[in-house]
gemmi code that builds the backbone of each chain (N, CA, C; Angstrom):
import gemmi

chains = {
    "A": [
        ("UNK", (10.800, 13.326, -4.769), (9.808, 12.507, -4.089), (9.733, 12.894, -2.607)),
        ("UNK", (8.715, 12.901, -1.719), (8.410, 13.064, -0.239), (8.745, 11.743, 0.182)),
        ("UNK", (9.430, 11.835, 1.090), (10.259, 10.944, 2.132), (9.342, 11.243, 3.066)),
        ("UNK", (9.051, 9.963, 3.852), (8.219, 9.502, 4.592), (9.005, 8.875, 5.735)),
        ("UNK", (9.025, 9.034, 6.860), (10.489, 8.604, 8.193), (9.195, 8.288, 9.508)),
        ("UNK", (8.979, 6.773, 9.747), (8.613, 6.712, 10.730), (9.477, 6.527, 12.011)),
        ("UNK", (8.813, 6.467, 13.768), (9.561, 6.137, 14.295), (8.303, 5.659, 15.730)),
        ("UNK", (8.969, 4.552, 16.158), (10.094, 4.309, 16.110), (10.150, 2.844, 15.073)),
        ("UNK", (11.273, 2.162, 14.779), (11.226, 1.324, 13.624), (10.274, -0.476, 14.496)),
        ("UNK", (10.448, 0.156, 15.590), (9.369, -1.425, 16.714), (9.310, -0.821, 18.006)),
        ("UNK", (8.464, -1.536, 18.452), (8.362, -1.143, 19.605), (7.577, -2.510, 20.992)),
        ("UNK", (7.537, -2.497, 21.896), (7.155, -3.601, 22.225), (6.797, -3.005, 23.761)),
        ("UNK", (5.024, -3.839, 23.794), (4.221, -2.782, 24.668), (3.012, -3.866, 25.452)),
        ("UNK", (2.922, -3.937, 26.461), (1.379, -4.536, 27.217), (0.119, -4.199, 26.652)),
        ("UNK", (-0.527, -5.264, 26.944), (-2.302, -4.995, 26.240), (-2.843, -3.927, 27.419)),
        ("UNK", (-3.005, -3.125, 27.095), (-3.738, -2.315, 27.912), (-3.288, -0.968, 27.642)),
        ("UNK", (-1.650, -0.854, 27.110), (-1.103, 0.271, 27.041), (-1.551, 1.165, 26.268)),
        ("UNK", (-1.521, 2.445, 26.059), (-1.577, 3.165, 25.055), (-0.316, 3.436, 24.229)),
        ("UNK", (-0.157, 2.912, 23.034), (1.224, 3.862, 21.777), (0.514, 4.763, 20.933)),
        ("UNK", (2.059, 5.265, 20.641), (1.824, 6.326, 19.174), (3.246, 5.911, 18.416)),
        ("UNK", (2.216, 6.185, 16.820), (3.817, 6.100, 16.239), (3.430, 7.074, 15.293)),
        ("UNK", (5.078, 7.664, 14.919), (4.901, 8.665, 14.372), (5.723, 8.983, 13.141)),
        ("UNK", (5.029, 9.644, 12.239), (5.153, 9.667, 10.496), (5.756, 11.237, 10.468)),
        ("UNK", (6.311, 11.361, 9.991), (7.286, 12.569, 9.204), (7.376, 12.893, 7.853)),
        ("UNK", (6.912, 13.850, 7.561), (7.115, 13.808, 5.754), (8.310, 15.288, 5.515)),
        ("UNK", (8.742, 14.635, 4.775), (10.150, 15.818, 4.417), (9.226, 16.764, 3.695)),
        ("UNK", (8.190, 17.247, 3.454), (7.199, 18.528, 2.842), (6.256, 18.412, 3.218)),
        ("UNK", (5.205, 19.544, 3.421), (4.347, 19.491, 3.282), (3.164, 18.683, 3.133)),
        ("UNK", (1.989, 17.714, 3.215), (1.510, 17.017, 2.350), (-0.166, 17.191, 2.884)),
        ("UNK", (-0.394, 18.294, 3.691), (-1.697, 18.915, 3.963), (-2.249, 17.970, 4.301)),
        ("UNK", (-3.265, 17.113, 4.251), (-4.456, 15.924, 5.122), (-4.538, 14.865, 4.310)),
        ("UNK", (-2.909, 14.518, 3.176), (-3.121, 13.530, 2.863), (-2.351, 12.014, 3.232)),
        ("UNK", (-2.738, 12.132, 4.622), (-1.740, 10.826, 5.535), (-2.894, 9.843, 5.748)),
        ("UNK", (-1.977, 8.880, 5.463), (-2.762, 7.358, 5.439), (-2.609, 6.289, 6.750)),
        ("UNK", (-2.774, 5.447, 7.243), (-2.169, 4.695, 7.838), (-2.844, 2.988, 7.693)),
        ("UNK", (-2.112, 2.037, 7.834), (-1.985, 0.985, 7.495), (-1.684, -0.067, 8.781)),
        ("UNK", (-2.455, -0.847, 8.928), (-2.144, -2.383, 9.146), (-1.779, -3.834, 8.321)),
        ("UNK", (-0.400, -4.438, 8.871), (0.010, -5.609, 8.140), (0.142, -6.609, 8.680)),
        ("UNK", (-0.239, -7.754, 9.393), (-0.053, -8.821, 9.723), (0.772, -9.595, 8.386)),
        ("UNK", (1.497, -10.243, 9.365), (2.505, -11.437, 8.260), (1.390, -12.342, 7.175)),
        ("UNK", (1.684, -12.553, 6.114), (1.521, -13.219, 5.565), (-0.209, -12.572, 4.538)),
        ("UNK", (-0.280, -11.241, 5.151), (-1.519, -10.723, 4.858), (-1.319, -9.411, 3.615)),
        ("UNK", (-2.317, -8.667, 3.054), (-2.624, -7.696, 2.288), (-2.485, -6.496, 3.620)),
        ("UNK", (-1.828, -4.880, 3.337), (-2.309, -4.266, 4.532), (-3.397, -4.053, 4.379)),
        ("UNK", (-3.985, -3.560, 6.049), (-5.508, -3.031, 5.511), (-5.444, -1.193, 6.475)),
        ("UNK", (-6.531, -0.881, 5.070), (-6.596, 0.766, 5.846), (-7.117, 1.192, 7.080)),
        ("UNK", (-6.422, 1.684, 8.022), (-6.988, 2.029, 9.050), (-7.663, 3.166, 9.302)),
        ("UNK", (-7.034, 4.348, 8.799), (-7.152, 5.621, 8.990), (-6.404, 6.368, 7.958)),
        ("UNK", (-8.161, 6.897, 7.462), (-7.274, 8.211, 5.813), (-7.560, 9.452, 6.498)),
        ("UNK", (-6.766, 10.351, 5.429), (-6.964, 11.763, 5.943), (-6.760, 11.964, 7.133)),
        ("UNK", (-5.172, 12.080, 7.658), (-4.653, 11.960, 8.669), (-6.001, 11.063, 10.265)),
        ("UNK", (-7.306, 11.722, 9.891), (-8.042, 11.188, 11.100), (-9.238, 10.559, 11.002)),
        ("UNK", (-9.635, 10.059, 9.948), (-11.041, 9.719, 9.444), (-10.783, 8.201, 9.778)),
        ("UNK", (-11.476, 7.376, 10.507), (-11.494, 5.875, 10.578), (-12.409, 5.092, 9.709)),
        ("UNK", (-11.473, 4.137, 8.872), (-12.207, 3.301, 7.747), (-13.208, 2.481, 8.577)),
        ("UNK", (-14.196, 2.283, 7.991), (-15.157, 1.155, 8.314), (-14.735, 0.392, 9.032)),
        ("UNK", (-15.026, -0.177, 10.488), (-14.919, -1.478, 10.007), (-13.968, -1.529, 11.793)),
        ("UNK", (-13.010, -0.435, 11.746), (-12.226, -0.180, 12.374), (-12.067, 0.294, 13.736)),
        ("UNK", (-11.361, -0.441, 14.981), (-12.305, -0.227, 16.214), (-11.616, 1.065, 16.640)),
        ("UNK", (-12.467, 1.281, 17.575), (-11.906, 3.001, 17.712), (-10.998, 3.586, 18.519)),
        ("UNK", (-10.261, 2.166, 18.942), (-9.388, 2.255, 19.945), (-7.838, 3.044, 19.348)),
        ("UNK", (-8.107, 3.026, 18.025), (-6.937, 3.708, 16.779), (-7.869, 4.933, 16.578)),
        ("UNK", (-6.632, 6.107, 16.219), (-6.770, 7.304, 15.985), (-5.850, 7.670, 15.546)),
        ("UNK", (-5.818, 8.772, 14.724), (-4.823, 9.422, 13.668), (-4.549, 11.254, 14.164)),
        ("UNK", (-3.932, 12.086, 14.118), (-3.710, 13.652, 14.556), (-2.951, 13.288, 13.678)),
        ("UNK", (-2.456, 14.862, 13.670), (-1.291, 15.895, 12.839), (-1.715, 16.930, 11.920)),
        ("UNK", (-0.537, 17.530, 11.078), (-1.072, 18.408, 9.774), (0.169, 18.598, 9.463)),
        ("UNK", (0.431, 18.687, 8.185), (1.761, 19.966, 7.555), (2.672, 18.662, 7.610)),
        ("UNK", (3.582, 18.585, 8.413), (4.276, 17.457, 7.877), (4.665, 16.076, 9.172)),
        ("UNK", (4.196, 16.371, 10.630), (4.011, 15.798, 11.435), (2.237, 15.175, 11.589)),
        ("UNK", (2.772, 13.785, 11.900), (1.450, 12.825, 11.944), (1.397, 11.598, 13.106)),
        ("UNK", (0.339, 11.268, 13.866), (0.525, 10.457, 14.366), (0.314, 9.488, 14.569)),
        ("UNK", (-0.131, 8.036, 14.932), (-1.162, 6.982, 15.075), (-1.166, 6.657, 16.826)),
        ("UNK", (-2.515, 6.186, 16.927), (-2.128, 6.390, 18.505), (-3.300, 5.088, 18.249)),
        ("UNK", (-3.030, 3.884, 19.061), (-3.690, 2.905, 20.023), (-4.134, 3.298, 21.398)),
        ("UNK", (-5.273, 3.821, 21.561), (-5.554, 3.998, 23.074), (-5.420, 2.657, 23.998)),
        ("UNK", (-5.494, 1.701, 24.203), (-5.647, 0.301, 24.410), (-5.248, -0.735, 23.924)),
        ("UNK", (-3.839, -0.985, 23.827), (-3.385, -2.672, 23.258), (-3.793, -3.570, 23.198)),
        ("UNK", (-3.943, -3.856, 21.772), (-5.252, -5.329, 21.929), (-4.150, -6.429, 21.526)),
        ("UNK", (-3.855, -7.877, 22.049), (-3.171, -8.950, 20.888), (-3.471, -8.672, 19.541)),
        ("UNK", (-4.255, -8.701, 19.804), (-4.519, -8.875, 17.897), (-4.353, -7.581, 17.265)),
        ("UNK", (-3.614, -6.756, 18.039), (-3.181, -5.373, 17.439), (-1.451, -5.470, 16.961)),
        ("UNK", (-0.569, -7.143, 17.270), (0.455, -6.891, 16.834), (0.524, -7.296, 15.176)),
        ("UNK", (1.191, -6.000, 14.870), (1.205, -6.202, 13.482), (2.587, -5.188, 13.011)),
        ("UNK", (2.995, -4.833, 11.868), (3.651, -4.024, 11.363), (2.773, -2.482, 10.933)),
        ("UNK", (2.801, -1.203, 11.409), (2.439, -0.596, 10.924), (2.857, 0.454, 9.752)),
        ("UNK", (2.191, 0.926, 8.738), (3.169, 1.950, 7.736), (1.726, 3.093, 7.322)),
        ("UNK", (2.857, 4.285, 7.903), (2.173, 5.483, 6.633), (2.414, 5.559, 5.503)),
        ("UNK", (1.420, 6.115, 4.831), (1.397, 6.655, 3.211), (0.669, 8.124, 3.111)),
        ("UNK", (1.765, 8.708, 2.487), (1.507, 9.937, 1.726), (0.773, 9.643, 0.687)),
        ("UNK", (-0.684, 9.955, 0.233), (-1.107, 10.734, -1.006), (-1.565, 11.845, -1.619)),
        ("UNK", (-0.265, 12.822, -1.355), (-0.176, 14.091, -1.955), (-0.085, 14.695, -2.865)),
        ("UNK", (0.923, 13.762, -3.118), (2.095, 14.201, -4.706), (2.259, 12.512, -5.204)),
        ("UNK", (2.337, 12.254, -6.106), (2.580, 11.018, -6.890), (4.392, 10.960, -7.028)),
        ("UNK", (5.379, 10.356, -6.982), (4.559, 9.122, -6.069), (4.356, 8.723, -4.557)),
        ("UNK", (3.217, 8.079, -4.713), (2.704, 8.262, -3.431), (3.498, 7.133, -2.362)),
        ("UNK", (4.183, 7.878, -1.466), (5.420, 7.205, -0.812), (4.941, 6.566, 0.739)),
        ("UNK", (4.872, 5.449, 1.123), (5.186, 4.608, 2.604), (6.308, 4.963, 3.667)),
        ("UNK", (6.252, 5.273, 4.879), (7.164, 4.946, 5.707), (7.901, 3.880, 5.589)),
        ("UNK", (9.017, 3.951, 6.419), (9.413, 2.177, 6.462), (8.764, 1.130, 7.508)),
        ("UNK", (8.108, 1.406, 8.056), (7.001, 0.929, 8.830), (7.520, 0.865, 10.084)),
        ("UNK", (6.328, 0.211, 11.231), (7.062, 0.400, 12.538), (5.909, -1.115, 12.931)),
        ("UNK", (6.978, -2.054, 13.318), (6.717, -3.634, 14.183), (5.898, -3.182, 15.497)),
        ("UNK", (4.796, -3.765, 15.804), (4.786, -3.832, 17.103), (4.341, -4.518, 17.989)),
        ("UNK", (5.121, -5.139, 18.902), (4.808, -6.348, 19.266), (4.300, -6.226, 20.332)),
        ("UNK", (3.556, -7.462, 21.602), (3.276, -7.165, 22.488), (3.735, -8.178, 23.295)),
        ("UNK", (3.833, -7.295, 24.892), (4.969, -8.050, 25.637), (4.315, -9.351, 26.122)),
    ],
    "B": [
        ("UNK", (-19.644, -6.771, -1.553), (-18.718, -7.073, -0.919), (-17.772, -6.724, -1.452)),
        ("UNK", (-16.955, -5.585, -1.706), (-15.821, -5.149, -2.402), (-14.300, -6.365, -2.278)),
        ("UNK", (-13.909, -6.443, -3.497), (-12.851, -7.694, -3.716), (-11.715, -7.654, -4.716)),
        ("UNK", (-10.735, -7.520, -4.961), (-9.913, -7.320, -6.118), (-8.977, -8.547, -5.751)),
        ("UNK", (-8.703, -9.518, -6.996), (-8.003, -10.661, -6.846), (-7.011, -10.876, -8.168)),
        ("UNK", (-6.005, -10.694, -7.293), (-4.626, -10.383, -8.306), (-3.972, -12.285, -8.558)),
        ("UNK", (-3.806, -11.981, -10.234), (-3.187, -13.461, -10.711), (-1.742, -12.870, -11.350)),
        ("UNK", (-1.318, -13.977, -12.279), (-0.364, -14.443, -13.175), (0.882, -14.112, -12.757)),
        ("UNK", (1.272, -13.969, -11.103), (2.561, -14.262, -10.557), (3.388, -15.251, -11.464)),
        ("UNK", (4.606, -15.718, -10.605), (5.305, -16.487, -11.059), (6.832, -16.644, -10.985)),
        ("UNK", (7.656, -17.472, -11.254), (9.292, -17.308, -11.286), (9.359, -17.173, -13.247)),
        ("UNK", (10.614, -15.695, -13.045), (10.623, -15.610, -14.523), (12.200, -15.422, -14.514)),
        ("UNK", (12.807, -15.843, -15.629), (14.515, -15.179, -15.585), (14.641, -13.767, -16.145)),
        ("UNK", (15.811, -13.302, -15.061), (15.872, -11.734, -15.794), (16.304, -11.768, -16.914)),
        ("UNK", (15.376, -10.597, -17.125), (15.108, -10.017, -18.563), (13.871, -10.580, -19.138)),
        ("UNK", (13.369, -11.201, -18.563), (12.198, -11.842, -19.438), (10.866, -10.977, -18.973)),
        ("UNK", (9.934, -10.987, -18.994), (8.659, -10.898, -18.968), (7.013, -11.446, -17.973)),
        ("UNK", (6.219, -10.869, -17.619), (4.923, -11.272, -16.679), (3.842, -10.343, -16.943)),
        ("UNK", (2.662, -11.066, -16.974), (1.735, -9.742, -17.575), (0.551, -10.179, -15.865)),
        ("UNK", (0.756, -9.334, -14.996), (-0.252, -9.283, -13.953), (-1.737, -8.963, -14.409)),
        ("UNK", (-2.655, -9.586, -13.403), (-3.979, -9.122, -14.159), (-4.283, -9.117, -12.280)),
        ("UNK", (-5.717, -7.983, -12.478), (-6.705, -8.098, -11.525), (-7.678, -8.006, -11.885)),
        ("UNK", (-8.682, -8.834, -10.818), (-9.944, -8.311, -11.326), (-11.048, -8.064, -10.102)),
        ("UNK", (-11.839, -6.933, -10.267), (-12.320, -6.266, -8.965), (-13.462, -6.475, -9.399)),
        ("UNK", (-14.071, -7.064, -8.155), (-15.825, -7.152, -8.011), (-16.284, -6.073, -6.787)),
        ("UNK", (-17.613, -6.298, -6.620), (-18.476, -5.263, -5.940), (-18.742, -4.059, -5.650)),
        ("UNK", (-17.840, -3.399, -6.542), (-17.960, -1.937, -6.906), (-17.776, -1.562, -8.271)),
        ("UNK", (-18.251, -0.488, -7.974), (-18.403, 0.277, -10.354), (-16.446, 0.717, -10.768)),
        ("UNK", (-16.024, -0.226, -11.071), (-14.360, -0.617, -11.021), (-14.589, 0.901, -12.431)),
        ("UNK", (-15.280, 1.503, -13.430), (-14.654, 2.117, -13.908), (-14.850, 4.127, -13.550)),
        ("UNK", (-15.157, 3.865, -12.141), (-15.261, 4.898, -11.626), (-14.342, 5.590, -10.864)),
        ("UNK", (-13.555, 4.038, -10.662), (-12.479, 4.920, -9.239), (-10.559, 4.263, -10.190)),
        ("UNK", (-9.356, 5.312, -9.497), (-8.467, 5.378, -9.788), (-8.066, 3.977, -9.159)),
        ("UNK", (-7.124, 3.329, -9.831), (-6.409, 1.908, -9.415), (-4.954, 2.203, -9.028)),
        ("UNK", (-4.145, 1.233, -8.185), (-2.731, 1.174, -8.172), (-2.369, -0.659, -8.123)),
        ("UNK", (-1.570, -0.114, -8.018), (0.091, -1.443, -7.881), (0.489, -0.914, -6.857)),
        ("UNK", (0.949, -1.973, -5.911), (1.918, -1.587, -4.864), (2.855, -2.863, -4.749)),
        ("UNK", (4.049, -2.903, -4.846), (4.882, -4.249, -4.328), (5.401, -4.161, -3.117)),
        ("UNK", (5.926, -5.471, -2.473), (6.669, -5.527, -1.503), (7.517, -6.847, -0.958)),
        ("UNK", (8.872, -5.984, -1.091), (9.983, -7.443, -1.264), (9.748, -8.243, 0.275)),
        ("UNK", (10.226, -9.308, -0.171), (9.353, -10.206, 0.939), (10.401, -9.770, 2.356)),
        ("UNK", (9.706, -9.463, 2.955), (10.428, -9.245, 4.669), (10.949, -7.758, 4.548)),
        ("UNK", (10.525, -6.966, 3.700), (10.362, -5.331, 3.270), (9.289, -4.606, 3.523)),
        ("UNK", (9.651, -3.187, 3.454), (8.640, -2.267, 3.267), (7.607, -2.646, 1.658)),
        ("UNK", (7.088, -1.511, 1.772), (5.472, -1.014, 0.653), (5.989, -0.008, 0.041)),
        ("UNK", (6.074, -0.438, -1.262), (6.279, 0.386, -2.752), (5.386, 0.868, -3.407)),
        ("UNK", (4.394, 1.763, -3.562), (3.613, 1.908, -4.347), (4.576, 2.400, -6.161)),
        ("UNK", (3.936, 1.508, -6.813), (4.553, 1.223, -8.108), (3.770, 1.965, -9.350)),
        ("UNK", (2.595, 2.142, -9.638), (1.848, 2.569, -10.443), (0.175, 2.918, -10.357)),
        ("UNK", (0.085, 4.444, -10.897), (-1.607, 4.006, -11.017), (-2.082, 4.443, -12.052)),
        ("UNK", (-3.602, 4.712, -12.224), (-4.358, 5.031, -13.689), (-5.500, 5.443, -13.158)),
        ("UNK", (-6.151, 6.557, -14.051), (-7.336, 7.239, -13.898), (-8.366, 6.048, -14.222)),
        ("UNK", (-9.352, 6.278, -14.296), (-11.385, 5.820, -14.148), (-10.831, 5.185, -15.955)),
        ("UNK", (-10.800, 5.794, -16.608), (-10.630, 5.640, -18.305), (-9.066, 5.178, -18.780)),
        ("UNK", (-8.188, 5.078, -17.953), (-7.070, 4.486, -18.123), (-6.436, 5.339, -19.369)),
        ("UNK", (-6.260, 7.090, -19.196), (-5.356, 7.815, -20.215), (-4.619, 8.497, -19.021)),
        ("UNK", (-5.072, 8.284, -17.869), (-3.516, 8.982, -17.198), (-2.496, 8.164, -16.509)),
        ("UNK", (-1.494, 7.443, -16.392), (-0.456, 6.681, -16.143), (0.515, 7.277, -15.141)),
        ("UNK", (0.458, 7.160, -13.799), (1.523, 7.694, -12.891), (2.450, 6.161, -12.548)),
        ("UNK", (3.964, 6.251, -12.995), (4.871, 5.252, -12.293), (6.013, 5.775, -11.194)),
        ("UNK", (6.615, 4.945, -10.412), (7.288, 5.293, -10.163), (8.579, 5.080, -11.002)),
        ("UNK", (9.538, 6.031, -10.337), (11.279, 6.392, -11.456), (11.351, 4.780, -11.647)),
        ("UNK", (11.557, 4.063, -10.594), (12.546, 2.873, -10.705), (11.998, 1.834, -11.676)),
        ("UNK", (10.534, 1.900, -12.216), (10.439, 0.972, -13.567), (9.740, 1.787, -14.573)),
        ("UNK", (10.038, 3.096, -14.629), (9.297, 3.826, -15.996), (10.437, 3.159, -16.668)),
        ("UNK", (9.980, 2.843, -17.908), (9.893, 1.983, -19.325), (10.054, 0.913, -19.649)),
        ("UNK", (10.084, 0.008, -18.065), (9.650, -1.192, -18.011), (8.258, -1.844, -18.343)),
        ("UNK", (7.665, -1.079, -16.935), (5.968, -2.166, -16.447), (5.146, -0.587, -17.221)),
        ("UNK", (4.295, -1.137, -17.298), (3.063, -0.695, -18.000), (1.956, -0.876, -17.447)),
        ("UNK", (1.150, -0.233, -16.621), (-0.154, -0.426, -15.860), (-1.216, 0.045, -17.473)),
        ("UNK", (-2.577, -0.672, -17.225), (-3.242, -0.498, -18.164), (-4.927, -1.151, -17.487)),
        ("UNK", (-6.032, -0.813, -18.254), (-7.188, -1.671, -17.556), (-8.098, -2.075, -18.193)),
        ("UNK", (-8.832, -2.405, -18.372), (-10.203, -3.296, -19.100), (-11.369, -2.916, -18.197)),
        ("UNK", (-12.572, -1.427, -18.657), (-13.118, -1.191, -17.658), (-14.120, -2.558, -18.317)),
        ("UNK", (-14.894, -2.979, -19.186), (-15.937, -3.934, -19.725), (-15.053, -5.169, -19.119)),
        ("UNK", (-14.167, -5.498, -18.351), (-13.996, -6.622, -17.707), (-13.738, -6.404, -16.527)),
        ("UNK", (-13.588, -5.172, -15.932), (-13.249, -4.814, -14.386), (-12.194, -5.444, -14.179)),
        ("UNK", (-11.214, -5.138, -15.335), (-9.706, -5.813, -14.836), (-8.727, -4.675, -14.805)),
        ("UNK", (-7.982, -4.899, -14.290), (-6.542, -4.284, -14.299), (-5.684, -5.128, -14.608)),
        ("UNK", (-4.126, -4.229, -15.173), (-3.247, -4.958, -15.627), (-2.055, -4.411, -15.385)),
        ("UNK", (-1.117, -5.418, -15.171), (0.451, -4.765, -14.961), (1.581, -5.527, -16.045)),
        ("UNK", (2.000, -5.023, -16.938), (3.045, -5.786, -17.838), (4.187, -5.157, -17.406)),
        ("UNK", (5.072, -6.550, -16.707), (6.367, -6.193, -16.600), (7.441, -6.821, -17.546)),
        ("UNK", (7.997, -6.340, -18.120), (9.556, -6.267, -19.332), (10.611, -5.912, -18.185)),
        ("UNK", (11.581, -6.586, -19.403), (12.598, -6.691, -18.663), (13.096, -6.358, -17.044)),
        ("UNK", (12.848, -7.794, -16.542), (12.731, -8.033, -15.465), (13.956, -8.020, -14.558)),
        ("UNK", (14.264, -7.670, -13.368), (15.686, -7.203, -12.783), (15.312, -8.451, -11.419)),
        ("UNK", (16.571, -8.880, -10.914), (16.309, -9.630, -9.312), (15.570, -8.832, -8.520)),
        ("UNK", (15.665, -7.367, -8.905), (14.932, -6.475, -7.330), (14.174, -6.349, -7.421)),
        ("UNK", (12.846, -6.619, -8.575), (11.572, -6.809, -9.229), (11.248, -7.654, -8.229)),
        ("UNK", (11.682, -8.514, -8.043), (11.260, -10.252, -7.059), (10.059, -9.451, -5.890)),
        ("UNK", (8.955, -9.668, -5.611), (8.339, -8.681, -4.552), (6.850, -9.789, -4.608)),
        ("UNK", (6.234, -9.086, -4.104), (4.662, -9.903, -3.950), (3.905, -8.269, -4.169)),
        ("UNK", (2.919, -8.431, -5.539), (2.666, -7.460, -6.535), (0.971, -7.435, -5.745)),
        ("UNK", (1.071, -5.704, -5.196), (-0.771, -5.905, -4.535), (-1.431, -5.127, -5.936)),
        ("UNK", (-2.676, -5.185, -5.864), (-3.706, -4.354, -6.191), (-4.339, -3.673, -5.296)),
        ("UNK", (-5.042, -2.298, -5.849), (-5.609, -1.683, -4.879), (-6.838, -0.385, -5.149)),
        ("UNK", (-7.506, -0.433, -4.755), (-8.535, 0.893, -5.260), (-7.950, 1.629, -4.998)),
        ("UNK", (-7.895, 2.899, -5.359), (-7.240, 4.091, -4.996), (-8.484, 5.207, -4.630)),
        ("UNK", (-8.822, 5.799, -3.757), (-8.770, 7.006, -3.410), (-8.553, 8.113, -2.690)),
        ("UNK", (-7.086, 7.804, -3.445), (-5.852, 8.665, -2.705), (-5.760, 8.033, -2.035)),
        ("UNK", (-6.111, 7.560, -0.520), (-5.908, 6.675, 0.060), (-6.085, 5.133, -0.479)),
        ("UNK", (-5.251, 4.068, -0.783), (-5.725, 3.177, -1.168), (-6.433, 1.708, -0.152)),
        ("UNK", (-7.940, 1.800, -0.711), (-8.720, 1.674, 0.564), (-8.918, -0.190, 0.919)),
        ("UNK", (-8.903, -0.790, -0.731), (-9.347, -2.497, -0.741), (-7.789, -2.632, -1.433)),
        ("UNK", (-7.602, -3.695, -1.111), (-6.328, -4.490, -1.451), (-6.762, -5.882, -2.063)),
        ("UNK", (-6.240, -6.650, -2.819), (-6.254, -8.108, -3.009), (-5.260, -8.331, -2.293)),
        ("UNK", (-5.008, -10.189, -1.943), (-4.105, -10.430, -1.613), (-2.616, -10.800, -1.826)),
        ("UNK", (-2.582, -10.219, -3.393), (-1.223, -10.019, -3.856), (-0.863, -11.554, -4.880)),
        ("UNK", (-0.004, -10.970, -5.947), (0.813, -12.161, -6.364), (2.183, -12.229, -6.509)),
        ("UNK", (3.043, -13.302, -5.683), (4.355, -13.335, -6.038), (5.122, -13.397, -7.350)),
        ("UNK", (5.492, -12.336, -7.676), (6.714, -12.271, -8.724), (8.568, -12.757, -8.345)),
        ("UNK", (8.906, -13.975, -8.548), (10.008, -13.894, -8.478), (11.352, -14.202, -10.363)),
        ("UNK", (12.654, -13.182, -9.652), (12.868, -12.830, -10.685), (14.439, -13.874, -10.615)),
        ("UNK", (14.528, -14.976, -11.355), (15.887, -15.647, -10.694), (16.060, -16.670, -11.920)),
        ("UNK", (17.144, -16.819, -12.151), (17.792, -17.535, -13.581), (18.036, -19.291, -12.447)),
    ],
}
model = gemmi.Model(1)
for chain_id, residues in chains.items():
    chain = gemmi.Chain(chain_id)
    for i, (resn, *xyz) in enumerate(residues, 1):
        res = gemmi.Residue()
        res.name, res.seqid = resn, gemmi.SeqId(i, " ")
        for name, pos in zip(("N", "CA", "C"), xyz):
            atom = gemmi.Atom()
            atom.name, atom.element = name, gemmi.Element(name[0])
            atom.pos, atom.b_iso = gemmi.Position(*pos), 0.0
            res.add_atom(atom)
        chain.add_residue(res)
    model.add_chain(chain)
structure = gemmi.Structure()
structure.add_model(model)
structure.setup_entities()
């Protein structure tokens, strides 16, 4: 199975800041990186497929880079309502494996 | 308005049995690939199982092949998850999800807990 290693496991940041968090896959997995938003008590929702393509819906202050087995997510602008848990997903190879996600709160 | 709304959670004792159902509105449900994903409560995201458009290809993961059984009803736009013999680490909140490749709509999940 592809092991999926985000980092960092939280992080805690001002509205205004820019982060990145970043996905690792132990192989290969060419442009099939996912990324995810989870608020407590919620379903995640898709943010960004194919390492950089933004789902509907989705403000554009999120962005996705990488290839091969480095990936990134980047918030240009900290919004409140941007703290949530985030997680990548590989769908390369079945099965299709999650990071362990990365918290992020705001200060 | 794309929607998938996952039922028949529940508390079951191990070893026993739960047959999950979903059912997806606002899109042509027998066109696109489905999954399962669980996640133990205050845990990461498991993706657990999926199935082709016609429900003859079956991908699980190791930790419940010959347990759960994903399966679907395209003339009802349902999906289904039968879980057998049930373990404590089963205990999770069970999503649905469209799949392509990326999995794009989610329901909001049903709790499975597994405890005598």
């Amino acid at each position: 199975d592809i092991q999926m290693t985000q980092s960092p496991s939280s992080l805690s940041a001002s509205v205004g800041d820019r982060i990145t968090i970043t996905c690792r896959a132990s192989q290969s997995i060419n442009n099939f990186l996912n990324w995810y938003q989870q608020k407590p008590g919620k379903a995640p929702k898709l943010l960004i497929y194919s390492v950089s393509s933004l789902q509907s819906g989705v403000p554009s202050r999120f962005s996705g880079s990488g290839s091969g087995t480095g990936f990134t997510l980047t918030i240009s602008s900290l919004q409140p309502e941007d703290s949530a848990t985030y997680y990548c997903l590989q769908s390369y190879i079945t099965p299709k494996t999650f990071g362990q996600g990365t918290k992020v709160e705001i200060k | 308005e794309v929607q998938v709304v996952e039922s028949g959670g529940g508390l079951v004792q191990p070893g026993g049995s739960l047959r999950l159902s979903c059912v997806a509105s606002g899109f042509s449900f027998s066109n696109y690939w489905m999954s399962w994903v669980r996640q133990v409560p205050g845990k990461g995201l498991e993706w657990v199982a999926n199935t082709n458009q016609d429900g003859n290809e079956k991908y699980y993961v190791d930790s419940i092949k010959g347990r759960f059984t994903i399966s679907r009803d395209n003339a009802k736009n349902s999906l289904y998850l039968q879980l057998n013999s049930l373990r404590a680490e089963d205990t999770a909140m069970y999503y649905c999800a469209r799949d392509r490749s990326a999995l794009d709509y989610w329901g909001q999940g049903t709790l499975v807990t597994v405890s005598s």
